[in-house]
C-alpha positions in Angstrom: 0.8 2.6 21.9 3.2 0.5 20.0 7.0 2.2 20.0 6.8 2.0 16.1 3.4 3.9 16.3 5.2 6.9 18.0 7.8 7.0 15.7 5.3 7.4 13.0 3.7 10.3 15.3 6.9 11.8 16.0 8.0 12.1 12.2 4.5 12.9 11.1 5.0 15.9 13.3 8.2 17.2 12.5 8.3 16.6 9.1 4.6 18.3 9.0 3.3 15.1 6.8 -0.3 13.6 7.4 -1.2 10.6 8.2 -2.9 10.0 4.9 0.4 11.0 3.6 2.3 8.4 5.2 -0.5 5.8 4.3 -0.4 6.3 0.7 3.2 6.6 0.7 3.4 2.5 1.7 0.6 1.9 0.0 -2.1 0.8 2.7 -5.4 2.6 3.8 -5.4 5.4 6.0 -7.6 3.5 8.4 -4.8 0.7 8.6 -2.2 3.7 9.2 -4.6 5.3 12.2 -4.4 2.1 13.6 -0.5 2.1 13.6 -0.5 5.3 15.0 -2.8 4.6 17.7 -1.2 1.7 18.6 -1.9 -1.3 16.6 1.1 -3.8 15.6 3.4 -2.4 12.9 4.4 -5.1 10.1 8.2 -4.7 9.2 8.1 -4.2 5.5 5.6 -0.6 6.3 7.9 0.6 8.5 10.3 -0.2 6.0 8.8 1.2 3.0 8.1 4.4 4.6 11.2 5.1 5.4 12.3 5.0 2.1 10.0 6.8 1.0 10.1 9.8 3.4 13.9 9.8 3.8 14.0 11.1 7.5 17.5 10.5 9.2 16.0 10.3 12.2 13.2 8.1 11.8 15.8 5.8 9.8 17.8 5.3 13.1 14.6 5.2 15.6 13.3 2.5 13.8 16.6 1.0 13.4 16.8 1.0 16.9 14.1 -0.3 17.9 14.0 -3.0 15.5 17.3 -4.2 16.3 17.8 -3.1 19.6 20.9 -1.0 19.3 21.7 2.9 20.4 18.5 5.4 20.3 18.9 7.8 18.1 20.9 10.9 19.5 20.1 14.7 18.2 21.6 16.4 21.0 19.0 18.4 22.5 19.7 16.9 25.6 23.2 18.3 26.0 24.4 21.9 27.1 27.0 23.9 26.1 29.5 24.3 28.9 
């Protein structure tokens, strides 16, 4: 699977939103978004419009990362408290 394609996973999952959701929110057929998801190429501009639509923070960096190859995205669950 495609890095993009687990991003979509990952968001669907915490932001509790359906595939279907995220299809009609870019405007493409839920059988093109289960492809994404399961690992088929990602075009730009759906990546893109879906995070505009769903507004996620965190997706916005991931795939900002991944896109232009700079810092993954850090939420801190991965530090302690000392």
């Amino acid at each position: 699977m495609n890095k993009i394609g687990r991003l979509f996973n990952s968001l669907s999952e915490r932001r509790g939103i359906k595939q279907k959701d995220l299809a009609e929110a870019a405007h493409i057929s839920k059988q093109s978004m289960n492809g994404y998801c399961n690992g088929g190429n990602v075009p730009l501009d759906i990546g893109m419009t879906i995070s505009r639509t769903v507004g996620d923070d965190q997706y916005r960096a991931e795939l900002a990362s991944e896109i232009l190859g700079g810092l993954p995205y850090f939420n801190g669950d991965g530090f302690e408290s000392s």
